[in-house]
Short mmCIF file of the C-alpha atoms (twelve columns), coordinates in Angstrom:
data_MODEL
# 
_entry.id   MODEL 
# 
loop_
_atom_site.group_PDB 
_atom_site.id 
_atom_site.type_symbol 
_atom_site.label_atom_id 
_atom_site.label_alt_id 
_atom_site.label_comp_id 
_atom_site.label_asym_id 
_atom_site.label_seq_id 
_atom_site.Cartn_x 
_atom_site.Cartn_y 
_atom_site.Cartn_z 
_atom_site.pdbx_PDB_model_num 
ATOM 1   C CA . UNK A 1   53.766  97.066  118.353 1 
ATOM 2   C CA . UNK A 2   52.921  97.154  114.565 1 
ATOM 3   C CA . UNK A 3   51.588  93.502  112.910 1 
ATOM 4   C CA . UNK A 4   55.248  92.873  111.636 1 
ATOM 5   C CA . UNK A 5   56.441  92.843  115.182 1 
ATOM 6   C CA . UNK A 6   58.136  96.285  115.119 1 
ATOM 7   C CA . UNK A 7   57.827  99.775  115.563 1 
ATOM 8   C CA . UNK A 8   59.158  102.872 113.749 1 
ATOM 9   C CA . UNK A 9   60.255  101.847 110.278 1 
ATOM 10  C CA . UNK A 10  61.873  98.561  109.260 1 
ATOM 11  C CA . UNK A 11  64.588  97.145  111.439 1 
ATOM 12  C CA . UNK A 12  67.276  96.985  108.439 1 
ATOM 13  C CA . UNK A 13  69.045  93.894  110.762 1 
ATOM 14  C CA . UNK A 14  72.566  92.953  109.369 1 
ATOM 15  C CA . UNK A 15  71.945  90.292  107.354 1 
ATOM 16  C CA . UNK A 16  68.608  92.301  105.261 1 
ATOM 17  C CA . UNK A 17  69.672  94.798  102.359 1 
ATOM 18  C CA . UNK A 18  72.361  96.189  100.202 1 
ATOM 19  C CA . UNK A 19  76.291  96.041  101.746 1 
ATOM 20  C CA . UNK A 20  77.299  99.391  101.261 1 
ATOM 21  C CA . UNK A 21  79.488  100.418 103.813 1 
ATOM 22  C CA . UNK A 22  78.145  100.214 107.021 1 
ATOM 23  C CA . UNK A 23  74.839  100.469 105.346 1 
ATOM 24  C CA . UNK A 24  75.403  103.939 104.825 1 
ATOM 25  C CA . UNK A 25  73.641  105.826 102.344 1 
ATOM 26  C CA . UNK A 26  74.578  104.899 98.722  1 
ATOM 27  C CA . UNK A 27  75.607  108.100 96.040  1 
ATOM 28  C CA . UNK A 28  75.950  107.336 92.711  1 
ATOM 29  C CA . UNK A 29  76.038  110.841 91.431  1 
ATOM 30  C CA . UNK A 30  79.826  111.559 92.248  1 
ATOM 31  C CA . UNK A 31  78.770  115.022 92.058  1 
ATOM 32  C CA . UNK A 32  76.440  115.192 94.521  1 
ATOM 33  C CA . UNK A 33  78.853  114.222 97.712  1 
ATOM 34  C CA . UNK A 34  77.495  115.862 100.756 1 
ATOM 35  C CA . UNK A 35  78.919  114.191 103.885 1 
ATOM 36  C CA . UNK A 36  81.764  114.047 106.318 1 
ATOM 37  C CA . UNK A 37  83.045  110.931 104.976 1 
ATOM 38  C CA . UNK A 38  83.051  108.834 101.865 1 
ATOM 39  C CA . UNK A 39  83.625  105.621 101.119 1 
ATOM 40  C CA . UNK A 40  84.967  104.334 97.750  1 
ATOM 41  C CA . UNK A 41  85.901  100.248 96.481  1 
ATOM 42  C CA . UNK A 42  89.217  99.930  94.639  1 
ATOM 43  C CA . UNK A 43  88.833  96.245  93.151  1 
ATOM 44  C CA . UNK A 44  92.240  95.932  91.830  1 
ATOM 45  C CA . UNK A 45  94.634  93.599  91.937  1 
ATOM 46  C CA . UNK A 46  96.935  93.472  88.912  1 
ATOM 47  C CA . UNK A 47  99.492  94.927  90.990  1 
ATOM 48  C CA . UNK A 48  100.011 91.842  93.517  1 
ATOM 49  C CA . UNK A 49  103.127 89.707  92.519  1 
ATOM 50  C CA . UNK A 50  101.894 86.557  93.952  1 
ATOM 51  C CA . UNK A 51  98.474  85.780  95.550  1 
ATOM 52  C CA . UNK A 52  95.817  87.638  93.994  1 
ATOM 53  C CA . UNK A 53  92.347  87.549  95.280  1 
ATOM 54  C CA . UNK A 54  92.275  91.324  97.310  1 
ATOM 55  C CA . UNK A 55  89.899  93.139  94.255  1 
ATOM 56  C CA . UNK A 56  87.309  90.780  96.179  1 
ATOM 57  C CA . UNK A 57  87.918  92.694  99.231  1 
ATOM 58  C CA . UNK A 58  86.044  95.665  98.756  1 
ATOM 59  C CA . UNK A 59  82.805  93.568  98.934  1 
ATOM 60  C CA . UNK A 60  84.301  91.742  101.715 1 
ATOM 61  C CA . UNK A 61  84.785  94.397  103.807 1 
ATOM 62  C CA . UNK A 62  81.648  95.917  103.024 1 
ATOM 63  C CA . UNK A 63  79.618  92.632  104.344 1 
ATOM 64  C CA . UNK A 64  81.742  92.589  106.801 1 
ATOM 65  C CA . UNK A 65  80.661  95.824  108.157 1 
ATOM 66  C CA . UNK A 66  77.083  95.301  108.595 1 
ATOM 67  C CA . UNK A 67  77.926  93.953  111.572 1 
ATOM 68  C CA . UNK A 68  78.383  97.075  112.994 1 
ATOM 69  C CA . UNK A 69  75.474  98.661  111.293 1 
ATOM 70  C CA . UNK A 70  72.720  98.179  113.986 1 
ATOM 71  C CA . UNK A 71  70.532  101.188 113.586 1 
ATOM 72  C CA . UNK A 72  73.277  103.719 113.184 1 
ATOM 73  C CA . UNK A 73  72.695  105.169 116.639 1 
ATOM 74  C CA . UNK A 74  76.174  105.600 116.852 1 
ATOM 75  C CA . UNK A 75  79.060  104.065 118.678 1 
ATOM 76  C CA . UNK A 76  79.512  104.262 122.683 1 
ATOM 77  C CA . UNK A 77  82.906  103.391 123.938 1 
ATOM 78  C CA . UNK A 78  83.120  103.107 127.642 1 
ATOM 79  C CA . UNK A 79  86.520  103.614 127.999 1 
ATOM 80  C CA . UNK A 80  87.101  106.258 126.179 1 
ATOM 81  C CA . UNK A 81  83.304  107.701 127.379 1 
ATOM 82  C CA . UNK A 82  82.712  108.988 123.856 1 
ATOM 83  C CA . UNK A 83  80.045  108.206 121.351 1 
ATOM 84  C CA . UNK A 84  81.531  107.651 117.985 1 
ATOM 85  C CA . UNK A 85  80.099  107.810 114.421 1 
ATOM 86  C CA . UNK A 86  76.882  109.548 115.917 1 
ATOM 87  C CA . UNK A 87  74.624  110.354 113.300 1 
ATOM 88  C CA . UNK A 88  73.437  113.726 114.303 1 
ATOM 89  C CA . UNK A 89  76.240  114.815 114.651 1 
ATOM 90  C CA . UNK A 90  78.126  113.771 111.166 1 
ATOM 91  C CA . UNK A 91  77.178  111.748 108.002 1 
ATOM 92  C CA . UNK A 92  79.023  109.192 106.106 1 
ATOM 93  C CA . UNK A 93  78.243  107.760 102.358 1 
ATOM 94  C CA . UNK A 94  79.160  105.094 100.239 1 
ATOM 95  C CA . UNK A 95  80.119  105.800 96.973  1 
ATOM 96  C CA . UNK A 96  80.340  102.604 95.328  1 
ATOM 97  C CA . UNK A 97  83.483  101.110 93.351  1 
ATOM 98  C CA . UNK A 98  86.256  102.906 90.891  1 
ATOM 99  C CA . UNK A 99  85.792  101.523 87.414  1 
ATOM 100 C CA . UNK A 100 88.670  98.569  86.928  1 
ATOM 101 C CA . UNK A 101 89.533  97.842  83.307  1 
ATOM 102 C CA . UNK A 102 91.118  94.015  83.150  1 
ATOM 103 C CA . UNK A 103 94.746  94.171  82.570  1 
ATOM 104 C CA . UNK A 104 94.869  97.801  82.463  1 
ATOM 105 C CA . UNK A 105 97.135  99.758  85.106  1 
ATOM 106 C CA . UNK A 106 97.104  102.893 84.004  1 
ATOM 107 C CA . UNK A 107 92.996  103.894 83.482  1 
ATOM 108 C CA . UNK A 108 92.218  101.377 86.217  1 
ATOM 109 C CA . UNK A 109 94.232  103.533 88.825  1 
ATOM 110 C CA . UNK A 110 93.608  106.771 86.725  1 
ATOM 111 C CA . UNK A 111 89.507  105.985 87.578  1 
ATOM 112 C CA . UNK A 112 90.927  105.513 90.961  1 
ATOM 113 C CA . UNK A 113 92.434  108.801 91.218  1 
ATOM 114 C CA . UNK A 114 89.278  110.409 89.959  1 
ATOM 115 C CA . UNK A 115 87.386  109.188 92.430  1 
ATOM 116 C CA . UNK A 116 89.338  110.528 95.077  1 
ATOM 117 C CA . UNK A 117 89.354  113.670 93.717  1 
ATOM 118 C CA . UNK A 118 85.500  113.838 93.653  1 
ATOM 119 C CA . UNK A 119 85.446  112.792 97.850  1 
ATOM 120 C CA . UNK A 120 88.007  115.870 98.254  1 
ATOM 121 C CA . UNK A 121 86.323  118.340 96.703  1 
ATOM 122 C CA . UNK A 122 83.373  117.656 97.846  1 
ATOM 123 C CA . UNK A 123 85.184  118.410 101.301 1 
ATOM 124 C CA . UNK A 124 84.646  114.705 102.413 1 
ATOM 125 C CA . UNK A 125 87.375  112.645 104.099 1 
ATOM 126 C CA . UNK A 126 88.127  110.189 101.524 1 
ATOM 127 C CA . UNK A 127 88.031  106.018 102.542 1 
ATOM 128 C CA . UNK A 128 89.340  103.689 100.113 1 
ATOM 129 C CA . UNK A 129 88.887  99.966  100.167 1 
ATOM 130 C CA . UNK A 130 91.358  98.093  98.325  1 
ATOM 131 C CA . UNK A 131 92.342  96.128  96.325  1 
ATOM 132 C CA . UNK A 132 96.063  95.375  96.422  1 
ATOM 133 C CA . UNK A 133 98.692  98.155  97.426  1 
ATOM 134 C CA . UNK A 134 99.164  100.085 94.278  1 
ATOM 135 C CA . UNK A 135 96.068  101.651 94.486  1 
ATOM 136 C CA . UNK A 136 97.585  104.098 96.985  1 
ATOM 137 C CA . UNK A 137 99.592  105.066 94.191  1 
ATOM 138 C CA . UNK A 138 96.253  106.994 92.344  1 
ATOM 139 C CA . UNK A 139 95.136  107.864 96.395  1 
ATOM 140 C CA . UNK A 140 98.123  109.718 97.146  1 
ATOM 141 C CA . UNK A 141 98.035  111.144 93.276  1 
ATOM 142 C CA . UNK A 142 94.572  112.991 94.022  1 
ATOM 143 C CA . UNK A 143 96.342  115.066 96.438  1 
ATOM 144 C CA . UNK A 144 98.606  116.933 94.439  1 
ATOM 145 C CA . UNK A 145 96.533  120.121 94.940  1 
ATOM 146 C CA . UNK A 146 95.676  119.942 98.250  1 
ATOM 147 C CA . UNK A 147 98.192  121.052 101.243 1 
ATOM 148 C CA . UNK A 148 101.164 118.942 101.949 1 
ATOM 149 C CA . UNK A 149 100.909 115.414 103.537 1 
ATOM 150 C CA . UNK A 150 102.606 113.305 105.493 1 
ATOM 151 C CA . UNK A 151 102.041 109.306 104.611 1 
ATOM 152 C CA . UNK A 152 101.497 107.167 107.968 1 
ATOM 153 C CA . UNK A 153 102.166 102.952 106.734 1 
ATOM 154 C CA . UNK A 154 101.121 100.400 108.839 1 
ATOM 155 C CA . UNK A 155 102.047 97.366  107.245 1 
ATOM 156 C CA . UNK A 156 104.502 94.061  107.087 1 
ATOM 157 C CA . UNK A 157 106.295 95.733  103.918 1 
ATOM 158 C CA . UNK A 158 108.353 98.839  103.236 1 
ATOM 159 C CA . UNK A 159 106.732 98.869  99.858  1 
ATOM 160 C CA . UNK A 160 109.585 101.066 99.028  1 
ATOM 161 C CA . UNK A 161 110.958 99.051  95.445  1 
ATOM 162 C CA . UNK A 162 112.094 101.753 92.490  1 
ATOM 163 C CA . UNK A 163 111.577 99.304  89.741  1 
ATOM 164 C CA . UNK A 164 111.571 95.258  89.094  1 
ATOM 165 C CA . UNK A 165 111.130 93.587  85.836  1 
ATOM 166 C CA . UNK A 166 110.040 97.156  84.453  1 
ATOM 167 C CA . UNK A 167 106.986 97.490  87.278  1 
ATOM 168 C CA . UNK A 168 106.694 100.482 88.708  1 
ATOM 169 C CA . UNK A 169 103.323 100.706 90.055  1 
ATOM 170 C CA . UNK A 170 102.706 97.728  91.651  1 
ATOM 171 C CA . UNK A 171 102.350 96.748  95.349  1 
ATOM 172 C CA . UNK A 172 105.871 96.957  95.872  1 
ATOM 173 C CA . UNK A 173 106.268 100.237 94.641  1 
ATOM 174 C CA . UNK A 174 103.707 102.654 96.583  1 
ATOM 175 C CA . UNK A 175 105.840 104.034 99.136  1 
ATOM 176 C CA . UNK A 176 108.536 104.778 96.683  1 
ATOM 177 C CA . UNK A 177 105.845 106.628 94.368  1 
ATOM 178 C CA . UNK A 178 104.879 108.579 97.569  1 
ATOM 179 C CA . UNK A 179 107.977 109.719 98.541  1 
ATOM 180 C CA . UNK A 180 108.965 111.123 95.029  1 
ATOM 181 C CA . UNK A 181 105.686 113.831 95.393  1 
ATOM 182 C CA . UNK A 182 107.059 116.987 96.395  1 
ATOM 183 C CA . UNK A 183 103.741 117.303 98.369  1 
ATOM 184 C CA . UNK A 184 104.802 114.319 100.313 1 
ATOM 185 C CA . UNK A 185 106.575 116.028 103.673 1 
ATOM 186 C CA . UNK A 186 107.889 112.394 105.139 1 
ATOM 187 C CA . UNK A 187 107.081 108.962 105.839 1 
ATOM 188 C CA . UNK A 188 106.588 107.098 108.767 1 
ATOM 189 C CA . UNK A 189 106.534 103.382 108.247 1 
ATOM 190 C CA . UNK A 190 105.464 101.508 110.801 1 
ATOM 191 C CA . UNK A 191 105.389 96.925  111.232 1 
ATOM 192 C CA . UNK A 192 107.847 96.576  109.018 1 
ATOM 193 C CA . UNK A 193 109.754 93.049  109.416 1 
ATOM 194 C CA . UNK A 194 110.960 90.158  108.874 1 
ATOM 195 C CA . UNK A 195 112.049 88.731  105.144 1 
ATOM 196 C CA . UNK A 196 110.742 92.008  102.704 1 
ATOM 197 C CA . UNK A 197 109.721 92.308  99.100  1 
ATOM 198 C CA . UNK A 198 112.020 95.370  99.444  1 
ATOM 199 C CA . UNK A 199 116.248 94.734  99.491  1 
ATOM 200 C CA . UNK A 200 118.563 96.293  101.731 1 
ATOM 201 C CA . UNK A 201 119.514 99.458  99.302  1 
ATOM 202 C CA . UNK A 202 115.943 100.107 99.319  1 
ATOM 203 C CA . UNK A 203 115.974 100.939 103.100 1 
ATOM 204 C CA . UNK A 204 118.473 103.358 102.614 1 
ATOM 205 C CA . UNK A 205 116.715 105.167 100.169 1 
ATOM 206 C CA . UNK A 206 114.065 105.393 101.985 1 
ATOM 207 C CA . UNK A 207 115.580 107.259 105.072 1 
ATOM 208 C CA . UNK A 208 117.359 109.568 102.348 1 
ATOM 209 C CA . UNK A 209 114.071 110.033 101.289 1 
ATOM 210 C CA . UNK A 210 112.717 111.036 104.188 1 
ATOM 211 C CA . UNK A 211 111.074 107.812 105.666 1 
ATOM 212 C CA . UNK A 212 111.048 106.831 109.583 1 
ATOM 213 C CA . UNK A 213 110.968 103.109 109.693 1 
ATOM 214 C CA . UNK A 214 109.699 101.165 112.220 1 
ATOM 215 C CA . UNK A 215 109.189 97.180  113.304 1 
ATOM 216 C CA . UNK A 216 106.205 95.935  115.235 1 
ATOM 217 C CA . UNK A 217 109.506 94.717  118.348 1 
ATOM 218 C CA . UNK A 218 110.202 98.684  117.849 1 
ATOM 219 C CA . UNK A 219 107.071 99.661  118.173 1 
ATOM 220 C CA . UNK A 220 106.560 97.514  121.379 1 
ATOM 221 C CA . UNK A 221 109.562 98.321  122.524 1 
ATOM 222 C CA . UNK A 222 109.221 102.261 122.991 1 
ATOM 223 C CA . UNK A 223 105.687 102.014 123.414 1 
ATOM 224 C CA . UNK A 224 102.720 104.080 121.787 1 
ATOM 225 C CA . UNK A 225 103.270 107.281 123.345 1 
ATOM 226 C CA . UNK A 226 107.019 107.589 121.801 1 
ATOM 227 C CA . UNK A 227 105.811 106.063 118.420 1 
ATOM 228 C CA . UNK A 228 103.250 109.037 117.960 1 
ATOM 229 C CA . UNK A 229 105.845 111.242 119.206 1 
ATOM 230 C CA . UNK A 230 108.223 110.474 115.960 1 
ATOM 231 C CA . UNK A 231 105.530 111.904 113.665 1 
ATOM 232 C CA . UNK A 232 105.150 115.435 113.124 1 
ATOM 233 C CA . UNK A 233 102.461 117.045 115.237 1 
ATOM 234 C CA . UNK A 234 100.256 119.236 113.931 1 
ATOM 235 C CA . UNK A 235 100.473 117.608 110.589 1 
ATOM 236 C CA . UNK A 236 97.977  116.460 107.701 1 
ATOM 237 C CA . UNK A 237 98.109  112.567 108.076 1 
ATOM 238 C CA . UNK A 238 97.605  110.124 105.078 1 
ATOM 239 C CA . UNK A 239 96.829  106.606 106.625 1 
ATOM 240 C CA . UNK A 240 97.817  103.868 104.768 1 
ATOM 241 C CA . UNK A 241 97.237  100.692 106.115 1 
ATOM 242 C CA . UNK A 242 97.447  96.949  104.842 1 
ATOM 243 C CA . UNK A 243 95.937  94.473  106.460 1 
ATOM 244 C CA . UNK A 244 99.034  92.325  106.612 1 
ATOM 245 C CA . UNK A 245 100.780 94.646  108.789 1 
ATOM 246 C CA . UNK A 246 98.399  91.951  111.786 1 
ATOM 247 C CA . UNK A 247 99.891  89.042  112.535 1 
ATOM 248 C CA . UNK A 248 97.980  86.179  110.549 1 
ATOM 249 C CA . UNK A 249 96.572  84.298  113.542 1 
ATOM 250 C CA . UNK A 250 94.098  87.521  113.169 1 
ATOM 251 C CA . UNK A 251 94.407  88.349  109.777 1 
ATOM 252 C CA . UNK A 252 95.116  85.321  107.347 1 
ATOM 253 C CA . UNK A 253 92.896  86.261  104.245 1 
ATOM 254 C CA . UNK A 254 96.045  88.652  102.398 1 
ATOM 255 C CA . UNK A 255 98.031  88.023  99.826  1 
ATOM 256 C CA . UNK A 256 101.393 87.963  101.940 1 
ATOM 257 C CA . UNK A 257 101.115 87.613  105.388 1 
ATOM 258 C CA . UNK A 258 103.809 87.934  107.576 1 
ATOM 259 C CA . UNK A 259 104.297 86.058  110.823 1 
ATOM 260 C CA . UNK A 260 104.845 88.498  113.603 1 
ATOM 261 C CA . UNK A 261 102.209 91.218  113.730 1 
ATOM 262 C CA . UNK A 262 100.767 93.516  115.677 1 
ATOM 263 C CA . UNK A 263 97.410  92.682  116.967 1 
ATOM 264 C CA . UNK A 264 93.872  95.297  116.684 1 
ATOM 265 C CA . UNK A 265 94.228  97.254  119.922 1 
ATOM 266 C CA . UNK A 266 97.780  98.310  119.080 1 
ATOM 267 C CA . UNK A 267 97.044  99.254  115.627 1 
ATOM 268 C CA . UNK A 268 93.947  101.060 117.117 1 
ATOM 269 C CA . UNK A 269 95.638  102.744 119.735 1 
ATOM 270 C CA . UNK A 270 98.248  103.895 117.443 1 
ATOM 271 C CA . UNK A 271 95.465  105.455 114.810 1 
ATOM 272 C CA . UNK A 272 93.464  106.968 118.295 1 
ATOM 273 C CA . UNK A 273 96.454  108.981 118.907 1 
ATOM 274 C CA . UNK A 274 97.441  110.111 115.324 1 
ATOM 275 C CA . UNK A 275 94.108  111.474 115.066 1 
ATOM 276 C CA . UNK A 276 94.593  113.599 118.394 1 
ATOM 277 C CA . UNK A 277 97.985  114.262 116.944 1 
ATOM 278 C CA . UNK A 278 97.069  115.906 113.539 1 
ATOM 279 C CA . UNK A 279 94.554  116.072 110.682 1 
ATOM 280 C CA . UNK A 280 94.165  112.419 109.082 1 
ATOM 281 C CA . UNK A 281 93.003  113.942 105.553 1 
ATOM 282 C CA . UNK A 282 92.789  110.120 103.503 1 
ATOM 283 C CA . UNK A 283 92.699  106.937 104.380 1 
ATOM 284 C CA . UNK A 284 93.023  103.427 102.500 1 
ATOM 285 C CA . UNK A 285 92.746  100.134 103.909 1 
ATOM 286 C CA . UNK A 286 94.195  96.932  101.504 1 
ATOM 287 C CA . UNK A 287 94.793  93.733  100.502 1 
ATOM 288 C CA . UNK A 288 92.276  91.944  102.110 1 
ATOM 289 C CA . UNK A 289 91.999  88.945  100.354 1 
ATOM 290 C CA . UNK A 290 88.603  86.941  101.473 1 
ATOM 291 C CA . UNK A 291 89.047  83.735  99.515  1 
ATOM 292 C CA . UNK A 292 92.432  82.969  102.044 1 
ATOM 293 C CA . UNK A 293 89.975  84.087  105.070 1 
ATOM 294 C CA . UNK A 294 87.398  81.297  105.737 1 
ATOM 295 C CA . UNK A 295 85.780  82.623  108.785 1 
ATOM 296 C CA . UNK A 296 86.066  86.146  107.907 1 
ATOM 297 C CA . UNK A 297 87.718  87.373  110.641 1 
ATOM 298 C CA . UNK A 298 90.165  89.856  108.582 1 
ATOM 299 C CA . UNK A 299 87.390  91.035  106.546 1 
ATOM 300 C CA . UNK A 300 85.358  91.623  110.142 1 
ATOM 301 C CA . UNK A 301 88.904  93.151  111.559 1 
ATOM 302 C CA . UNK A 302 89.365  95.605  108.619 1 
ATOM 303 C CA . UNK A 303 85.838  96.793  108.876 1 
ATOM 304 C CA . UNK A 304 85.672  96.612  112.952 1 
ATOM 305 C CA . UNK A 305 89.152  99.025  112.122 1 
ATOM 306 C CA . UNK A 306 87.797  101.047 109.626 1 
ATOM 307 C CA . UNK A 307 84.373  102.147 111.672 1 
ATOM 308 C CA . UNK A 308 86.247  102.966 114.843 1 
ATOM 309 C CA . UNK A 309 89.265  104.874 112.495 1 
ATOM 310 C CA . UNK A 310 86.294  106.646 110.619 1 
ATOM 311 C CA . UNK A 311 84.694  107.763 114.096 1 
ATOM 312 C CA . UNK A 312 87.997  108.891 115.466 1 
ATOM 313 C CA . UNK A 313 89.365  110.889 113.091 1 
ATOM 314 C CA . UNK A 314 85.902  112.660 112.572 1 
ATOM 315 C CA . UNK A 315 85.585  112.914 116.181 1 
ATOM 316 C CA . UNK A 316 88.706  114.491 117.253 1 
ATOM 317 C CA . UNK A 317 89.108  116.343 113.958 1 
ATOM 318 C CA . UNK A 318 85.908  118.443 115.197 1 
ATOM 319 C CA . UNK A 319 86.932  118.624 118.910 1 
ATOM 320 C CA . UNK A 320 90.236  120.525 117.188 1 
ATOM 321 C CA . UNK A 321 87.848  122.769 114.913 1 
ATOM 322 C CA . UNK A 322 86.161  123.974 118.748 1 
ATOM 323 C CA . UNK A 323 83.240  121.971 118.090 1 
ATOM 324 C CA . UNK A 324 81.863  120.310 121.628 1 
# 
């Protein structure tokens, strides 16, 4: 044992250092991506039409995830009797934030979109942190050369709304967007319930449009297993998830929660076996609002989500390339 008490380097605890992600390696060269996953803030919020608060949850979520940082020897889960996120065996960066411009939509999500595009073609599974819902809109943008997707929601809202009082790219509106890209294959929209931003002809354009929708009582109903089996196998998976799609006894810092939710193991269950299923190719996580979370338990939920999504998807996506 060295005079500070340790051996082998610093210990980097937790609570010492920068919050990137994870405390994962920081690149600020967005040219100089070389990992299997990267991680990228989206701090905006102009797009939430009542509590705002969730372009605070990008740093949230990033404090929120040293907590799971300890030493980066990977993650072992007993059940499953597989080691996740295991650092010789993949890498993950943090990329820092998109540049937000106050009041302004359009560059604020076109910086989004730019960033994504410098994760994909750097051949790096793209993670955004959001922000409010409309910065999927730029996320599923960056995709328009890449081979057709098919958008997985988990969330309280159908997010499905054409246009309202001349907004069309706010948090109502990403699904909508989505489904309009010809690159977009389908939908499958899972939690949705109760009272919704979207109206009833908004449903029906959605199934015209090529949407599966699905409540959390649906969901429960028919079980896991027959949820994953309404989604194309074999596909390329976008994940979209909001935070609200929890019920709030777990998840109260968002912007509009809704009473009902699922709780973590059958959201992670659900993501487990999508990523067995297919090719999860993006992912954003959003509206995590921290100043309606005073304990920071949905901050510590959408990070505890995010690691074990992050090590799933990597995991199974090289157990389906032959890797051991």
């Amino acid at each position: 044992m060295s005079e500070h008490g340790y051996e082998g380097g610093r210990l980097n605890l937790p609570f010492v250092g920068i919050c990137t992600f994870g405390k994962y390696p920081y690149i600020q060269d967005w040219d100089a991506i070389k990992a299997d996953a990267a991680v990228m803030g989206a701090p905006f919020d102009f797009g939430a039409q009542w509590r705002s608060g969730a372009r605070m949850g990008p740093r949230a979520i990033r404090e929120a995830s040293t907590l799971f940082s300890f030493g980066h020897a990977g993650a072992y889960d007993f059940e499953d009797d597989i080691t996740y996120l295991d650092p010789s065996e993949l890498s993950i960066v943090d990329i820092g934030d998109a540049d937000i411009i106050h009041t302004d939509t359009i560059q604020s999500h076109a910086n989004i979109e730019f960033g994504v595009r410098k994760i994909l073609a750097s051949g790096a599974l793209p993670v955004v942190l959001g922000g409010d819902h409309s910065i999927n809109i730029p996320c599923i943008n960056a995709f328009d050369n890449q081979d057709p997707i098919h958008v997985v929601q988990i969330d309280a809202h159908l997010d499905f709304v054409d246009e309202r009082h001349g907004v069309r790219f706010g948090h109502g509106n990403p699904m909508r967007r989505a489904a309009e890209k010809s690159y977009v294959t389908g939908l499958s929209q899972i939690g949705i319930r109760n009272v919704s931003s979207t109206a009833r002809d908004g449903y029906v354009d959605a199934r015209r449009m090529g949407s599966d929708i699905q409540s959390v009582r649906h969901v429960r109903r028919m079980g896991t297993a027959a949820m994953l089996d309404r989604i194309p196998a074999g596909a390329r998976y976008y994940l979209t998830i909001d935070i609200d799609a929890f019920d709030p006894s777990i998840a109260p810092g968002t912007g509009t929660p809704s009473h009902g939710g699922f709780l973590y193991y059958e959201v992670l269950e659900l993501i487990d076996g999508l990523a067995r299923r297919g090719n999860i190719v993006g992912i954003d996580l959003v509206e995590v609002a921290p100043d309606y979370d005073q304990t920071a338990t949905t901050a510590i939920l959408a990070a505890q989500l995010l690691m074990n999504t992050i090590g799933r998807v990597l995991f199974h996506r090289g157990k389906q390339n032959g890797n051991p």
